[in-house]
N, C-alpha and C positions, 0 to 999 in steps of 0.2 A: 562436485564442489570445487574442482581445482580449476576448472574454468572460469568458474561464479568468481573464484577469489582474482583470479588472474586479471578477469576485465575491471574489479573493482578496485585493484590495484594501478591498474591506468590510466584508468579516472582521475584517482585519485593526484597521478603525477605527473597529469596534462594541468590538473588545475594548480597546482603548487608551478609548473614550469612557465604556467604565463604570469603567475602574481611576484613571484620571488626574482627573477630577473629584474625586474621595475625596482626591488631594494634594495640588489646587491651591485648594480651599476652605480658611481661617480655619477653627481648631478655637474651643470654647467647652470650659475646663476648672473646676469646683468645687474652688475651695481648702477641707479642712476641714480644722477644727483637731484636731488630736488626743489634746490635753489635756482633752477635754470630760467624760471620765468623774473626771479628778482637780477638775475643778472644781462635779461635782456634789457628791463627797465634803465637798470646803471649804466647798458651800451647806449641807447639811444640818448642819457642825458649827456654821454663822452661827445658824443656827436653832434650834439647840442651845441655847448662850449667852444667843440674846435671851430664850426661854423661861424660863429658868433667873433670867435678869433681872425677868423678868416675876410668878415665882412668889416673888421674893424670897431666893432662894438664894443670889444676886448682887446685890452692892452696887452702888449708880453707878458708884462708883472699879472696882470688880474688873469691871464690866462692858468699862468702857474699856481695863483693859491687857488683860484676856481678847482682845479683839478687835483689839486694836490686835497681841499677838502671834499671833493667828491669819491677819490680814491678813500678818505678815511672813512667816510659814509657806510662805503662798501664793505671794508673789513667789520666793522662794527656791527651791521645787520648780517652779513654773510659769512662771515670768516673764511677761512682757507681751505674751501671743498676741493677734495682729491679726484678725479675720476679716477676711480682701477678698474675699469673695463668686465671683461669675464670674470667667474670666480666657481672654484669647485668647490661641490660641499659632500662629506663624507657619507659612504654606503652606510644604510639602516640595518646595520646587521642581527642586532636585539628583536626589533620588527620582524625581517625575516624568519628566524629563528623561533619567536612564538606561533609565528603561521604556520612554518612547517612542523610545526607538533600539533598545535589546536585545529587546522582542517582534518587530518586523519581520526583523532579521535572524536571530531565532531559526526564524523560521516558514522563512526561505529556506534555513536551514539544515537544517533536516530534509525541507525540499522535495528540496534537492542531493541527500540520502543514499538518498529512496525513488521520486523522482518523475524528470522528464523535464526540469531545467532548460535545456539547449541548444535545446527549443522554444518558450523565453518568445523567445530573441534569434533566433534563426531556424525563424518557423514554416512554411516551405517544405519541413523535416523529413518533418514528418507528411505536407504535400498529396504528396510523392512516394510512389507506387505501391510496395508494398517491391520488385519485380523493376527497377522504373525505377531506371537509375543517375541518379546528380545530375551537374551541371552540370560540380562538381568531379572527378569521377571519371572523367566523360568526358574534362577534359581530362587528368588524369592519364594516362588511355590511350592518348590521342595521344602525349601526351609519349613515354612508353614505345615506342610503334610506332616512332616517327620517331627514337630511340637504337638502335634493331635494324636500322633502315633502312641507317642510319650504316655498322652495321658491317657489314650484311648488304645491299646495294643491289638483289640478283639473287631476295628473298624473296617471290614473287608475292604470298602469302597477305599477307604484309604490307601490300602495296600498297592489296591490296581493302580492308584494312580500312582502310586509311588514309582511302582514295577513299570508302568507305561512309557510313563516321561523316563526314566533312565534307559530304557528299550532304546527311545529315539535317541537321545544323545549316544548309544553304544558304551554306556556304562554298564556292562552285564554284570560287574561284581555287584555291585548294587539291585540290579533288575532281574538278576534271578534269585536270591534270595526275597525277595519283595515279592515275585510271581508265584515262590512256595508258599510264602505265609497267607497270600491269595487266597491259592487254593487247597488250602488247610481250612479255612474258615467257609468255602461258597464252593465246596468238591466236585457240584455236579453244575458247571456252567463252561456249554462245548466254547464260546468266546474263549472264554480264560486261557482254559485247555489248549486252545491253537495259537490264543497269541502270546503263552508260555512256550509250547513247543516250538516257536517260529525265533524266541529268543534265545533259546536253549541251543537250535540252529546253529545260527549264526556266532553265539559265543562258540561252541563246537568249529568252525573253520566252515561254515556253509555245510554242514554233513547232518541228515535228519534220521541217518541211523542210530537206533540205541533209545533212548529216555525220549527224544522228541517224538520220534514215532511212535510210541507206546502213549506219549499222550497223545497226540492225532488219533490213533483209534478208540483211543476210551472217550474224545469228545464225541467221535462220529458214532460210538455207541449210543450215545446220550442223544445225539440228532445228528442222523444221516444227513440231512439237507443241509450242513454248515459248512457255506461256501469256502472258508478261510480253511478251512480242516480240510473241504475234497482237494482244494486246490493245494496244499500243502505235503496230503499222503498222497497223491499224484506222483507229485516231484520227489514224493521217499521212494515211489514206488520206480519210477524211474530210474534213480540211484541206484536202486540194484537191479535193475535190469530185467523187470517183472511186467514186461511190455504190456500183457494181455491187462493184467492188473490196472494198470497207466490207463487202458482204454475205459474198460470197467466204471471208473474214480470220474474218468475227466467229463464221459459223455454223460454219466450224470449231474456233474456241475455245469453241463451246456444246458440240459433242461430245464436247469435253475434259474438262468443268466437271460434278459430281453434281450431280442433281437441283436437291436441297436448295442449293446453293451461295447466300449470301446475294446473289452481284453478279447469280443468274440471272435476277430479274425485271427489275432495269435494260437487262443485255444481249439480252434478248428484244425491250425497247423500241426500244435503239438499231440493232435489224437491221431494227425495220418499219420504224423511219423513214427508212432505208436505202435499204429499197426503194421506199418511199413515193417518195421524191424520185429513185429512177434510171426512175421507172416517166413522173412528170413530164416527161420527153423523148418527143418522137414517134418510137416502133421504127424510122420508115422511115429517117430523119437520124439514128439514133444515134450521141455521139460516140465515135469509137474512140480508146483513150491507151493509152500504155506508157510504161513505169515500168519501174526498173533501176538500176545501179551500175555507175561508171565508177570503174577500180582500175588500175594500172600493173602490170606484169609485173616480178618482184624483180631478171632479170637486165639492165631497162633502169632502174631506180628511180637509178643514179646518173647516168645522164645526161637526169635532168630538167632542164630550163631552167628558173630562178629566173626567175618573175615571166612565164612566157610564158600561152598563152589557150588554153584549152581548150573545142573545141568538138565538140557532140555532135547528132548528125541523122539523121531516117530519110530511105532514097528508096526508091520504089519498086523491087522486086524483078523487073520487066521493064519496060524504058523508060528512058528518059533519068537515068541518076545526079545525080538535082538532088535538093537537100532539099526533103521535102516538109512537114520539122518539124523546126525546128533550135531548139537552147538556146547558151547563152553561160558558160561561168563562167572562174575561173581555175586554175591547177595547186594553187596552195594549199588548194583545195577536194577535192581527195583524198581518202580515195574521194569522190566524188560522186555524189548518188542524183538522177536528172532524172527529168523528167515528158514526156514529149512528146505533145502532141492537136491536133485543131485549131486552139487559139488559138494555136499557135506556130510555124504555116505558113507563111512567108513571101512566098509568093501564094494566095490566096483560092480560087483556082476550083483549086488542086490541093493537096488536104489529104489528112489518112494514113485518117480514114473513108471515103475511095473506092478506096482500097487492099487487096487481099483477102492481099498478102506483101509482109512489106518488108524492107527490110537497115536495121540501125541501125551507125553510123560513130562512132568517137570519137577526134578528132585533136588532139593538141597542137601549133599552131600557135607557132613564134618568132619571128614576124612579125608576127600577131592577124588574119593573113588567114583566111577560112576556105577557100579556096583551099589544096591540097595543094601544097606544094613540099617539096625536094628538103632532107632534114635535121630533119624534121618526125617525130613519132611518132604511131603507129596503130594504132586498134584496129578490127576488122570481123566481124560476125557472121553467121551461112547467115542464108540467108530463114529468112522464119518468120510465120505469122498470129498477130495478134495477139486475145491471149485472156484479159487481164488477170495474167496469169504474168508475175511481174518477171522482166527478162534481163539479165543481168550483161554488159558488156562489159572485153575486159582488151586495153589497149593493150598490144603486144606484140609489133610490127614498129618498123623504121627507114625512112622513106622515101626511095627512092632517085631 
């Protein structure tokens, strides 16, 4: 637009530069007289007389009143014309002056009736996409959502949109709160789930450990096939450095994806480099991890303890009940998605790679012991080998 106005601008002051000079120059005007034909007539009867004087027709005397009454003739029909030659007459400055105001608004005015003037002052106009809403209209929409919210509190659809569009602006305070009440009303929909967990993300500093990963697997529990969810716990899985896992997640979101897909030559990358780095361990020490969601059972959720520790560990599946992999976090962390591997063994020479079945444990201590006592709540799952398959665990006893 700064072009557009620029050329319109020199338009405008080629045509004011050739009219306005013309009214601010001094004119040059010719006074003539315009008795000049009655004073040729009066020459030729002077001419008359002296001739006539000349040829003796006329006496001295009759020569003199002859002319003396043709001279009074003259003043009588003639009087005393002046010539003044040149004459200058003053610049039209009034004139000027109306022009150079009335063509500029003339031009804006027939610009208003045929052209586009709301993008001289806002050329953001144009740069928006016609499908893209503006800035205004998005908030308009919010407005709008959040008066239905009002009346209507219990409108999932509402929610998501509420939660969505604050997504894309990066209003998380907004947009996670918006994505819980989501999905509090429509629980089991893996969409939701991943594009809550991919906000939760991002409001998090880009990190999909903790609450976002926990929901990434309880969408993919709901359906494995949800490209948004494998491509997401992909990249949790990545994060921590669960290569094998990364391969697992991605190649089956390639047999999701056509061909043609534009993300498939990235995604082809990210699986060699997958493997590339789980291959970098030697087969003989591979490390073994698991990976899972710690979730409270609804008919104990109201006697959680505020503020108590929550802890979660494998032990061997024959031999002494010790952890062989414990984590730490708190009940506020609900669900919580852990990791458990060797580096989070508690002694060294008995870690969960030398382990072929394990039980995984998840206790709310009110205490912060990890020590089981009596008022505590529990969750316990069969044996099982571990094979990169997330495992859910659901606290779901009272310990007696």
């Amino acid at each position: 637009m700064l072009a557009f106005s620029a050329v319109a601008f020199v338009l405008i002051a080629m045509v004011l530069l050739a009219i306005l000079p013309a009214l601010l120059r001094p004119k040059v005007s010719q006074q003539t007289n315009t008795q000049s034909e009655r004073r040729d007539v009066f020459r030729g009867q002077f001419d008359d007389i002296a001739q006539d004087k000349a040829a003796g027709v006329l006496s001295d005397a009759q020569y003199v009143v002859a002319k003396a009454e043709l001279e009074r003739r003259m003043l009588d029909e003639i009087g005393l014309t002046k010539l003044t030659g040149k004459k200058l007459v003053k610049p039209d400055l009034i004139m000027a002056c109306v022009i150079a105001v009335l063509i500029p608004i003339g031009a804006f005015l027939v610009y208003s009736m045929i052209g586009q003037p709301a993008v001289l002052f806002n050329p953001q106009i144009l740069a928006a996409a016609p499908n893209e809403p503006t800035q205004a209209q998005i908030d308009a929409l919010l407005a709008e959502v959040k008066v239905k919210l009002a009346e209507n509190p219990n409108d999932a659809q509402g929610w998501r949109v509420l939660a969505k569009v604050n997504a894309r602006l990066e209003r998380f305070d907004e947009a996670i709160p918006a994505f819980e009440k989501a999905n509090q009303l429509t629980p089991n929909d893996p969409q939701l789930l991943s594009d809550y967990a991919e906000a939760q993300a991002i409001a998090n500093g880009y990190k999909l450990a903790g609450k976002p990963e926990a929901l990434l697997q309880q969408a993919l529990k709901i359906n494995p096939n949800n490209e948004h969810a494998l491509r997401l716990a992909g990249a949790a899985a990545f994060e921590r450095k669960d290569y094998s896992q990364v391969v697992v997640l991605w190649e089956h979101l390639k047999t999701l994806l056509p061909q043609d897909s534009p993300v498939m030559p990235e995604l082809v990358a990210a699986i060699q480099k997958a493997k590339t780095m789980a291959a970098e361990k030697p087969t003989a020490n591979t490390q073994v991890s698991v990976t899972g969601t710690v979730h409270i059972a609804p008919a104990l959720a109201n006697q959680l303890p505020a503020n108590a520790t929550l802890f979660v560990y494998a032990r061997a599946a024959q031999g002494a009940p010790i952890p062989i992999a414990i984590v730490r976090a708190s009940v506020k962390d609900l669900p919580f998605a852990f990791t458990l591997d060797d580096t989070t063994a508690p002694m060294p020479n008995e870690t969960l790679s030398q382990e072929k079945e394990v039980v995984l444990v998840a206790r709310i201590s009110k205490s912060g012991d990890a020590k089981a006592q009596a008022g505590d709540l529990q969750g316990v799952t069969d044996a099982f080998r571990p094979s990169g398959v997330p495992v859910d665990i659901e606290i779901n006893e009272l310990v007696q």
